[in-house]
N, CA, C, O and CB atoms as a CASP TS submission, in Angstrom:
PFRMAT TS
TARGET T0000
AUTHOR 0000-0000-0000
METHOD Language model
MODEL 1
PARENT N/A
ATOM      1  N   UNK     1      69.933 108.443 112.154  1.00  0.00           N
ATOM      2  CA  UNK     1      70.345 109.306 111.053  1.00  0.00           C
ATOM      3  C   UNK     1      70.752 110.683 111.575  1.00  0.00           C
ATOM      4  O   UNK     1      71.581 111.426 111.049  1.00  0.00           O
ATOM      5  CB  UNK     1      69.213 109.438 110.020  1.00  0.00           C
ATOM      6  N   UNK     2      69.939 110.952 112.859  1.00  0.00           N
ATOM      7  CA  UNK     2      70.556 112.604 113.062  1.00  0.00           C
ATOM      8  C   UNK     2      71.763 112.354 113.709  1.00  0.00           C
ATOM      9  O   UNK     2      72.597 113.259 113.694  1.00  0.00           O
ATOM     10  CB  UNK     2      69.602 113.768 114.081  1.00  0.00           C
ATOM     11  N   UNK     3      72.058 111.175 114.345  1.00  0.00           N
ATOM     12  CA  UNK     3      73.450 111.048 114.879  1.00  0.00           C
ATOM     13  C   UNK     3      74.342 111.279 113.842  1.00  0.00           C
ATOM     14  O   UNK     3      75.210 112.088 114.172  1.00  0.00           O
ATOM     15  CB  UNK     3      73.753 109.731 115.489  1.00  0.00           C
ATOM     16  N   UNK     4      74.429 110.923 112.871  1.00  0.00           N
ATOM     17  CA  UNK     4      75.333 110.746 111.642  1.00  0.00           C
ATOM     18  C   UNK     4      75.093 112.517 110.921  1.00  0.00           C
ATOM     19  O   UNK     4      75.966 112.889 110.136  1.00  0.00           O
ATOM     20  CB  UNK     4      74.634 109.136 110.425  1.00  0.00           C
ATOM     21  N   UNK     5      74.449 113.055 111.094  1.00  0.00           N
ATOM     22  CA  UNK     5      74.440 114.672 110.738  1.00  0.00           C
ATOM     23  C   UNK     5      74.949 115.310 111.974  1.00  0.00           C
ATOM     24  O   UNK     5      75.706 116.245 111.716  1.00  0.00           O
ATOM     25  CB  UNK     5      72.863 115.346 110.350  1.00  0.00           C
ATOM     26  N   UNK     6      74.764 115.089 113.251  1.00  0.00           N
ATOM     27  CA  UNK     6      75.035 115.593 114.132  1.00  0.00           C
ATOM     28  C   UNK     6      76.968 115.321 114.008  1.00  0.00           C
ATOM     29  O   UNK     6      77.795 116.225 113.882  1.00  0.00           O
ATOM     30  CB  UNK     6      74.041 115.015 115.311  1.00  0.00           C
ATOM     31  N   UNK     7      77.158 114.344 114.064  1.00  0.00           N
ATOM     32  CA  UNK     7      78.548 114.398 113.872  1.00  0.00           C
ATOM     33  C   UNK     7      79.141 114.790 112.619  1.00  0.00           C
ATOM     34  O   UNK     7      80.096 115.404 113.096  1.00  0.00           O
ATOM     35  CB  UNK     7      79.011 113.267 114.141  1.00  0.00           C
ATOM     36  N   UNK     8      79.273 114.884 111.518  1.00  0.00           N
ATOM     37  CA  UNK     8      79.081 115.483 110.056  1.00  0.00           C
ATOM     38  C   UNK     8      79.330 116.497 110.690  1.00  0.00           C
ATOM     39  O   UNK     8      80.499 116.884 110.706  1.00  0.00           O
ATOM     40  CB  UNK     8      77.753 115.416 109.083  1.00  0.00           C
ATOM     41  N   UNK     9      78.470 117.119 111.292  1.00  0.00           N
ATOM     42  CA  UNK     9      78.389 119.164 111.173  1.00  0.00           C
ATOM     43  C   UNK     9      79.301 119.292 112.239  1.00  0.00           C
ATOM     44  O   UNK     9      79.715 120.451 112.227  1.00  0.00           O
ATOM     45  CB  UNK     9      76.571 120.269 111.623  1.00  0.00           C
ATOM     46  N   UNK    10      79.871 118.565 113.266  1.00  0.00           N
ATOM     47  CA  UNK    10      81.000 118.463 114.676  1.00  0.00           C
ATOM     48  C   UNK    10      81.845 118.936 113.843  1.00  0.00           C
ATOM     49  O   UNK    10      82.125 120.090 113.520  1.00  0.00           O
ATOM     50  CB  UNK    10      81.523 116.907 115.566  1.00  0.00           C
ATOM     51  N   UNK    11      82.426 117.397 113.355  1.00  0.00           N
ATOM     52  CA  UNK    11      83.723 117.094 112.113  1.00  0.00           C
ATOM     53  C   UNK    11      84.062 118.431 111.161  1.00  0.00           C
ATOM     54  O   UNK    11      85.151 118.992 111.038  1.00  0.00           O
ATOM     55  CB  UNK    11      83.141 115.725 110.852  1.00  0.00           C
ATOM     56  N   UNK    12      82.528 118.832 110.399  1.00  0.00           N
ATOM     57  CA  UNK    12      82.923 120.235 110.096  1.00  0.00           C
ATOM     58  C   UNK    12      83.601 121.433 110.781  1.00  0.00           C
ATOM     59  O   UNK    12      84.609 122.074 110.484  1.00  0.00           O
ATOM     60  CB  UNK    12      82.010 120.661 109.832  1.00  0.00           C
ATOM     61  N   UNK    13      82.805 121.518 111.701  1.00  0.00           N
ATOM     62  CA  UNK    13      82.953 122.072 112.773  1.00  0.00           C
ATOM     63  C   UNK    13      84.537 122.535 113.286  1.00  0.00           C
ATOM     64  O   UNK    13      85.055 123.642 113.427  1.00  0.00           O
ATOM     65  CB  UNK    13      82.305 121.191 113.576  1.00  0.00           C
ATOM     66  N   UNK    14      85.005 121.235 113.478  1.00  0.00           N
ATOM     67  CA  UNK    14      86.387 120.982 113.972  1.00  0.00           C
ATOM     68  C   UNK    14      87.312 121.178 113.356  1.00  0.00           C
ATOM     69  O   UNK    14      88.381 121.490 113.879  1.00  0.00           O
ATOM     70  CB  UNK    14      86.638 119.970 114.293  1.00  0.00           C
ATOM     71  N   UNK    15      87.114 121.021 111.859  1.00  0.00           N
ATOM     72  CA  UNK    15      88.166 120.954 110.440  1.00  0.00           C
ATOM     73  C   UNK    15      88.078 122.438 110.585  1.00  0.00           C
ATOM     74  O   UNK    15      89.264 122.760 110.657  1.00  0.00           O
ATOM     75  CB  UNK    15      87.591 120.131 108.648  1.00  0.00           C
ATOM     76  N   UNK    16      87.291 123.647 110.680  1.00  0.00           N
ATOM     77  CA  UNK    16      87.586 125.429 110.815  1.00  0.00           C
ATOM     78  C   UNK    16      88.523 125.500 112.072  1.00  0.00           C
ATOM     79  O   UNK    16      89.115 126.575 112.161  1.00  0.00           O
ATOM     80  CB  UNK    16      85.947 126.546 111.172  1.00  0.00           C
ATOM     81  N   UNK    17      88.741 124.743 112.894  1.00  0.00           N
ATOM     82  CA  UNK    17      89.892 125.136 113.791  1.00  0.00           C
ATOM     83  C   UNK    17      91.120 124.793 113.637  1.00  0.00           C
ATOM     84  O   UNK    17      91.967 125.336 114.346  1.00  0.00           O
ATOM     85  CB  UNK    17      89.738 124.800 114.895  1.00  0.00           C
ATOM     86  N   UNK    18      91.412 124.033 112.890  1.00  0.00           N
ATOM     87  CA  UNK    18      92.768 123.057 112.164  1.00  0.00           C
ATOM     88  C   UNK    18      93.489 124.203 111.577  1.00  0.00           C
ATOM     89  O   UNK    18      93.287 124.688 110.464  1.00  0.00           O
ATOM     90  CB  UNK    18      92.330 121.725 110.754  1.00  0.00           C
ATOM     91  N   UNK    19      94.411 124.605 112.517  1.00  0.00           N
ATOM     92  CA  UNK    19      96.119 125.160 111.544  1.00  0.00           C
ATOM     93  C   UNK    19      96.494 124.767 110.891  1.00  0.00           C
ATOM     94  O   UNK    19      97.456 124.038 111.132  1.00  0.00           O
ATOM     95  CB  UNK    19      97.320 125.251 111.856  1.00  0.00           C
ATOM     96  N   UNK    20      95.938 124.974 109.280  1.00  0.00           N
ATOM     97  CA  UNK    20      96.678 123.634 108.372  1.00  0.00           C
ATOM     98  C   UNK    20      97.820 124.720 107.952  1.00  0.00           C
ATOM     99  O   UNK    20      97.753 125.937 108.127  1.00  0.00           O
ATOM    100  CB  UNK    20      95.578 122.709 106.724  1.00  0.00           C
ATOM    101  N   UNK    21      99.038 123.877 107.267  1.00  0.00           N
ATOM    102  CA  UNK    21     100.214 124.520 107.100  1.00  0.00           C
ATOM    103  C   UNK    21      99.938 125.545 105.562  1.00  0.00           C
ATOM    104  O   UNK    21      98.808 125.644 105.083  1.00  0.00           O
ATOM    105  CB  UNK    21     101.506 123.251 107.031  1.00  0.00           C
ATOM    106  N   UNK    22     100.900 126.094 105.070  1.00  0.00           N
ATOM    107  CA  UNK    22     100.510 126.867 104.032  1.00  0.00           C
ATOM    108  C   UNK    22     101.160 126.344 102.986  1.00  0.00           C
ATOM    109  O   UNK    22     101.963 125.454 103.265  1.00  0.00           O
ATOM    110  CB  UNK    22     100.724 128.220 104.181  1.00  0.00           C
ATOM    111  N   UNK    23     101.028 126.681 101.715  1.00  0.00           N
ATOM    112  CA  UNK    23     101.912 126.087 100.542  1.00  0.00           C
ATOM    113  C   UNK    23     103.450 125.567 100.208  1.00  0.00           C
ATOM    114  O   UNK    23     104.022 124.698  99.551  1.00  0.00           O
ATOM    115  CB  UNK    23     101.823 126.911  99.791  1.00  0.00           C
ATOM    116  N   UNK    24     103.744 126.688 101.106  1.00  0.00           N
ATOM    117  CA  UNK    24     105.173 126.669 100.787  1.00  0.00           C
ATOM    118  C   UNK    24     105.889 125.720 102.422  1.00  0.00           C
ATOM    119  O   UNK    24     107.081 125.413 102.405  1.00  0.00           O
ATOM    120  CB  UNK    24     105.792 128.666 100.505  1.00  0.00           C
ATOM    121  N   UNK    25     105.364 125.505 103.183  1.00  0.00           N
ATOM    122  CA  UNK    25     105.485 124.549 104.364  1.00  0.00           C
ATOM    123  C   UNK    25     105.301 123.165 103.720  1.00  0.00           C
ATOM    124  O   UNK    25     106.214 122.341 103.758  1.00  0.00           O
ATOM    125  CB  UNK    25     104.342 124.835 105.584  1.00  0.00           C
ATOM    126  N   UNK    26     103.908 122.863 103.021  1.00  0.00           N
ATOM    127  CA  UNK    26     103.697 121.724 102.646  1.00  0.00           C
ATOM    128  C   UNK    26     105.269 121.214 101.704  1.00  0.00           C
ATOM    129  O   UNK    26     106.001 120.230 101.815  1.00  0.00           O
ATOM    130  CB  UNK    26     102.214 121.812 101.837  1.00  0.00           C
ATOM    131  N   UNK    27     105.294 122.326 100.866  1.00  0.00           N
ATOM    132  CA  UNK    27     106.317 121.118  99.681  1.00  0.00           C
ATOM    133  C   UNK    27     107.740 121.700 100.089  1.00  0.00           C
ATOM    134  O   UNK    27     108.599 121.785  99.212  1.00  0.00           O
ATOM    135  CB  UNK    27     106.015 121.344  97.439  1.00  0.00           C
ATOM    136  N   UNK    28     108.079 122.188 101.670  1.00  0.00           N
ATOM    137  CA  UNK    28     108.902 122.166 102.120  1.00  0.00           C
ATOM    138  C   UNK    28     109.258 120.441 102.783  1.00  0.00           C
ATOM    139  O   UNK    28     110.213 119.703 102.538  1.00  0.00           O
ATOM    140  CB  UNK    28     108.733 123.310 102.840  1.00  0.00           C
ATOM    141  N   UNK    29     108.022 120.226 103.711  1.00  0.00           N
ATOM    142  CA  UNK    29     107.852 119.429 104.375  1.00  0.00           C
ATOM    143  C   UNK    29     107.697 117.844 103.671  1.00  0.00           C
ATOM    144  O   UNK    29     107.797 116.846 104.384  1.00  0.00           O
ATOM    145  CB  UNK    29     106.900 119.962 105.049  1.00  0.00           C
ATOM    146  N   UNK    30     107.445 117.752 102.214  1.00  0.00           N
ATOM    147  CA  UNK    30     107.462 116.992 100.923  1.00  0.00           C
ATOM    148  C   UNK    30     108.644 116.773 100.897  1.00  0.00           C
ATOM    149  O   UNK    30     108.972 115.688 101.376  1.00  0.00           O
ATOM    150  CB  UNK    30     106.984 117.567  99.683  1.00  0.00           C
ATOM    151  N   UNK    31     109.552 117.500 100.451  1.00  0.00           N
ATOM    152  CA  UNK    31     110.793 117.553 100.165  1.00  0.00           C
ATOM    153  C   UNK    31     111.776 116.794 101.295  1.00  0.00           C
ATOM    154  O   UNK    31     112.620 115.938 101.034  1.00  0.00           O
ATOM    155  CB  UNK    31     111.057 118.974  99.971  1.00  0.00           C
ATOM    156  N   UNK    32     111.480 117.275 102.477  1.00  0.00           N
ATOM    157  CA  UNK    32     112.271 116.871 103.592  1.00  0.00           C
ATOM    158  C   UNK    32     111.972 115.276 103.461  1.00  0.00           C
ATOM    159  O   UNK    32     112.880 114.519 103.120  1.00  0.00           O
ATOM    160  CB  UNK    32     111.815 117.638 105.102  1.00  0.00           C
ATOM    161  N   UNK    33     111.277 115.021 103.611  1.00  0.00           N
ATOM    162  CA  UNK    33     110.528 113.788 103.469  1.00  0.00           C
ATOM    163  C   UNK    33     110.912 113.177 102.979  1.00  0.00           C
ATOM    164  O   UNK    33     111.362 112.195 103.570  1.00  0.00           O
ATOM    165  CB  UNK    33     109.593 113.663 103.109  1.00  0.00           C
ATOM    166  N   UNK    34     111.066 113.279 101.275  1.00  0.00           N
ATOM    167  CA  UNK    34     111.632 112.228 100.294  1.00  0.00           C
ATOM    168  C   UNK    34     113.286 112.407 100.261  1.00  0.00           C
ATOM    169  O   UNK    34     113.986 111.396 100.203  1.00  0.00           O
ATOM    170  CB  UNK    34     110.937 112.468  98.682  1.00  0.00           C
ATOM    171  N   UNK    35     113.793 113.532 100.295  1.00  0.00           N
ATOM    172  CA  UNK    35     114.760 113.234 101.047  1.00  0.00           C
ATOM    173  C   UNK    35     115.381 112.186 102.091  1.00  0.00           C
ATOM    174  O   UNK    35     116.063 111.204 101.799  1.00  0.00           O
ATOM    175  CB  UNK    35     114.695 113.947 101.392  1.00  0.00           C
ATOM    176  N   UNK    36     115.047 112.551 103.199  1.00  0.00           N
ATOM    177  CA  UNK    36     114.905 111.720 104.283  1.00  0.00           C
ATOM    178  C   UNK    36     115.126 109.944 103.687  1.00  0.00           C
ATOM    179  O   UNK    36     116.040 109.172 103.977  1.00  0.00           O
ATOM    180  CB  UNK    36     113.294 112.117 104.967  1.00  0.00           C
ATOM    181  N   UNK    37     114.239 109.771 103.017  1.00  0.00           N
ATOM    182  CA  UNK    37     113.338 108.502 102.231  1.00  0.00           C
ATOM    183  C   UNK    37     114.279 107.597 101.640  1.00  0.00           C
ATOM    184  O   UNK    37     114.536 106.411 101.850  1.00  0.00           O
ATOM    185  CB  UNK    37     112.295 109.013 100.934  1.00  0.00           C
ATOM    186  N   UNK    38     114.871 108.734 100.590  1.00  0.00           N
ATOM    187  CA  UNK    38     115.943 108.512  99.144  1.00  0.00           C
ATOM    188  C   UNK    38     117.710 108.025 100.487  1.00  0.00           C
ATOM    189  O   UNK    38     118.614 107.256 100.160  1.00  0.00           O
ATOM    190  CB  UNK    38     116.180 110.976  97.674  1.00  0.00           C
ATOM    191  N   UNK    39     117.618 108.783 101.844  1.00  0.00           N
ATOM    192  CA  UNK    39     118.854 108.638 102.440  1.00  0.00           C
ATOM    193  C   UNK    39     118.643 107.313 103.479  1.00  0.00           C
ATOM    194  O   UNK    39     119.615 106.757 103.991  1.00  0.00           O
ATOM    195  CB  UNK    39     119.298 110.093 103.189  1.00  0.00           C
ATOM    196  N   UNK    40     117.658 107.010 103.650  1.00  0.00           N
ATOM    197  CA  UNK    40     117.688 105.966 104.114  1.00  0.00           C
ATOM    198  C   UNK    40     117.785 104.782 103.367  1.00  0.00           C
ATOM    199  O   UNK    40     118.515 103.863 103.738  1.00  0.00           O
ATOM    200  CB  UNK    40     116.877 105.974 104.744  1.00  0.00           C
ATOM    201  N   UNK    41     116.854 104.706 101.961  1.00  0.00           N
ATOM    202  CA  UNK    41     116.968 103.985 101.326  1.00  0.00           C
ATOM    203  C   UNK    41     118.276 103.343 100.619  1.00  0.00           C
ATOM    204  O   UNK    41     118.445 102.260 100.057  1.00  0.00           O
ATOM    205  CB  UNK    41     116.268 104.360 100.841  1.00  0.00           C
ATOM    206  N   UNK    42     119.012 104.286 100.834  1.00  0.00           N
ATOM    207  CA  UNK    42     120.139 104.566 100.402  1.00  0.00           C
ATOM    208  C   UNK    42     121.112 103.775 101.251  1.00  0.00           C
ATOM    209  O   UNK    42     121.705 102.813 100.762  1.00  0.00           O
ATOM    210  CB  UNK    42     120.313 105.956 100.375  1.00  0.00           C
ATOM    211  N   UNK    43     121.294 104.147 102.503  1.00  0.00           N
ATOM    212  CA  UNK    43     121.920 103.527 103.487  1.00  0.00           C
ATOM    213  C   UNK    43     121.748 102.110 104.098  1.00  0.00           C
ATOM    214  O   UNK    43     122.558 101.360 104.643  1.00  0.00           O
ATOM    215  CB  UNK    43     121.777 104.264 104.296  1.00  0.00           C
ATOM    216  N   UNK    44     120.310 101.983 103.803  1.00  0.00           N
ATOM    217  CA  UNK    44     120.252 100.146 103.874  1.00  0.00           C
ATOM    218  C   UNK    44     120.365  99.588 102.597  1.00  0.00           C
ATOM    219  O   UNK    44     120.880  98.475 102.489  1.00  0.00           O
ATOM    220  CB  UNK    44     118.767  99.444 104.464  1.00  0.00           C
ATOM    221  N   UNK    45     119.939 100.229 101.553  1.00  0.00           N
ATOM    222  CA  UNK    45     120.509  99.476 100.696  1.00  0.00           C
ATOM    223  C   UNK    45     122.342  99.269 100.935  1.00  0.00           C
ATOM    224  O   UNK    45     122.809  98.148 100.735  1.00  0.00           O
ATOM    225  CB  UNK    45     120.051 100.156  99.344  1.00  0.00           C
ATOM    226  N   UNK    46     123.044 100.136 101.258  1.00  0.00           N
ATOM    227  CA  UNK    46     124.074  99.594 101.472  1.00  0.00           C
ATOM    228  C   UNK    46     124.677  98.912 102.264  1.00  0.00           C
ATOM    229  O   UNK    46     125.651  98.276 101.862  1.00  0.00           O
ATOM    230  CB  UNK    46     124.498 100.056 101.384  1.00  0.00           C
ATOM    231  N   UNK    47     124.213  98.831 103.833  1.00  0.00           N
ATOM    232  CA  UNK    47     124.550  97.907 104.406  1.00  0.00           C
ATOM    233  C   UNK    47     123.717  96.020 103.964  1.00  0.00           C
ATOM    234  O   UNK    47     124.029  94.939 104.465  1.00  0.00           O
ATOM    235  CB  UNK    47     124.325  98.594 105.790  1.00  0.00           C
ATOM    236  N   UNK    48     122.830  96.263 103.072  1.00  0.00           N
ATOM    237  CA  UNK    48     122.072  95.316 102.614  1.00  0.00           C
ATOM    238  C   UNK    48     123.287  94.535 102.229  1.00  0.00           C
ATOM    239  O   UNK    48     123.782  93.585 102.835  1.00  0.00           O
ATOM    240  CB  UNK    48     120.980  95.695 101.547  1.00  0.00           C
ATOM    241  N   UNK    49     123.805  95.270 100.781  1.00  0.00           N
ATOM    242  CA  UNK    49     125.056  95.143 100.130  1.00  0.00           C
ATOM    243  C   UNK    49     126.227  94.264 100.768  1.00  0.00           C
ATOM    244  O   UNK    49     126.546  93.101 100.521  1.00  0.00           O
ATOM    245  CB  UNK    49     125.515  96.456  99.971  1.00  0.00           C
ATOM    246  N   UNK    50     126.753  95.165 101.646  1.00  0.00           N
ATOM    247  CA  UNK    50     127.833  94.596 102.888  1.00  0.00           C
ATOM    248  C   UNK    50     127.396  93.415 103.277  1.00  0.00           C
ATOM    249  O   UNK    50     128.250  92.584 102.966  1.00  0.00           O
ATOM    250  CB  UNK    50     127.956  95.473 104.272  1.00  0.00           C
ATOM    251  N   UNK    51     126.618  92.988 103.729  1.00  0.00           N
ATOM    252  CA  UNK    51     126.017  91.886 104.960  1.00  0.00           C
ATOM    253  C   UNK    51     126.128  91.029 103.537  1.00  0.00           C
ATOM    254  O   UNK    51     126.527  89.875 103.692  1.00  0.00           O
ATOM    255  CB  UNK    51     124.087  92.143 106.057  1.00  0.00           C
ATOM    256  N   UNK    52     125.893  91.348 102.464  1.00  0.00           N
ATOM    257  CA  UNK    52     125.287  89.833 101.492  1.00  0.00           C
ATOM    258  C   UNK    52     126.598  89.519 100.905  1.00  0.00           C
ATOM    259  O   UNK    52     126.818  88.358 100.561  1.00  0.00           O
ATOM    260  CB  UNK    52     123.893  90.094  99.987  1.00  0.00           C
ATOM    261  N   UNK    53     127.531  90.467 100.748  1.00  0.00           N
ATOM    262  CA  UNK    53     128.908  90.352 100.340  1.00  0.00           C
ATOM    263  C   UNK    53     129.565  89.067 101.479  1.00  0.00           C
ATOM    264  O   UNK    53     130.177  88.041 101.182  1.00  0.00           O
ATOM    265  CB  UNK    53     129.717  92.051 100.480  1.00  0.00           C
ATOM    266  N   UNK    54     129.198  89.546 102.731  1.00  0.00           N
ATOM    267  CA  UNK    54     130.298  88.802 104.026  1.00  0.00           C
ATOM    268  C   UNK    54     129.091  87.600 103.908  1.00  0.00           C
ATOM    269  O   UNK    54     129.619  86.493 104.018  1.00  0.00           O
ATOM    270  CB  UNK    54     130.617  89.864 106.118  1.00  0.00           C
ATOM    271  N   UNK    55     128.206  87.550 103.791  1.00  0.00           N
ATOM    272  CA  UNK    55     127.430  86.188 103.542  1.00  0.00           C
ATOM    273  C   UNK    55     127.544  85.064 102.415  1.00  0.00           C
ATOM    274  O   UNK    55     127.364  83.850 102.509  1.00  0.00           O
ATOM    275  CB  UNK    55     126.196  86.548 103.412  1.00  0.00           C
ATOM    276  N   UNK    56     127.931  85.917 101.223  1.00  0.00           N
ATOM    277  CA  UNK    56     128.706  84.968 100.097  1.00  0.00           C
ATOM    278  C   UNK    56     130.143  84.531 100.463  1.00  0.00           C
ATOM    279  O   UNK    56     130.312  83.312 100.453  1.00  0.00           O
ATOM    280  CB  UNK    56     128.858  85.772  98.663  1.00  0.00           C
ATOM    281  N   UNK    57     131.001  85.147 100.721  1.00  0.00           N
ATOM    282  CA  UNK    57     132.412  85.065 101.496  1.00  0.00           C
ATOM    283  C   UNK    57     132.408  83.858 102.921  1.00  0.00           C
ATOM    284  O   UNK    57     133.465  83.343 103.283  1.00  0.00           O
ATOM    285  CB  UNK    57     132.738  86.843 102.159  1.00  0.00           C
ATOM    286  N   UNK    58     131.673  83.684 103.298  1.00  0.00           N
ATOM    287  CA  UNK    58     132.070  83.171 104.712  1.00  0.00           C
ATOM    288  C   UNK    58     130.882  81.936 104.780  1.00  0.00           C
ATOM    289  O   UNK    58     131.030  80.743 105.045  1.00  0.00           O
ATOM    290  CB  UNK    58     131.940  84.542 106.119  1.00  0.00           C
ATOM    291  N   UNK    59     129.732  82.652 104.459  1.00  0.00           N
ATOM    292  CA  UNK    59     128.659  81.355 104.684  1.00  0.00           C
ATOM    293  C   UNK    59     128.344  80.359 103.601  1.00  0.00           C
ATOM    294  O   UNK    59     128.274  79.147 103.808  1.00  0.00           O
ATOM    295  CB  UNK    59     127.269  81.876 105.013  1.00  0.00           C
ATOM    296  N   UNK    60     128.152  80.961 102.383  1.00  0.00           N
ATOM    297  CA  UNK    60     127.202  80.112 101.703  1.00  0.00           C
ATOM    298  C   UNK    60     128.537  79.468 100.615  1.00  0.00           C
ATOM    299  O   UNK    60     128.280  78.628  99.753  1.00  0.00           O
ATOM    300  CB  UNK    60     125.657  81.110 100.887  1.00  0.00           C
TER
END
């Protein structure tokens, strides 16, 4: 059991040295993100598109 407090109070410990980012980083970094997300999604959905087009046309 003191192992499990002993690490507890580390972990605490460790989380006061963590540079966490600030508000306006976070839902910068949100943004980029789903961005990112929405353009990829985006782009395979369209080559999805393409490939199933030349697959009705030629294969099936």
């Amino acid at each position: 059991m003191s192992n499990l407090i002993n690490y507890l109070r580390d972990t605490r410990g460790e989380l006061k040295h963590v540079s966490w980012p600030t508000r306006k980083q976070t839902i910068a970094f949100t943004v980029v993100v789903i961005l990112v997300s929405v353009f990829v999604s985006i782009y395979l959905g369209f080559f999805d598109y393409i490939f199933s087009l030349i697959l009705q046309k030629f294969v099936l």
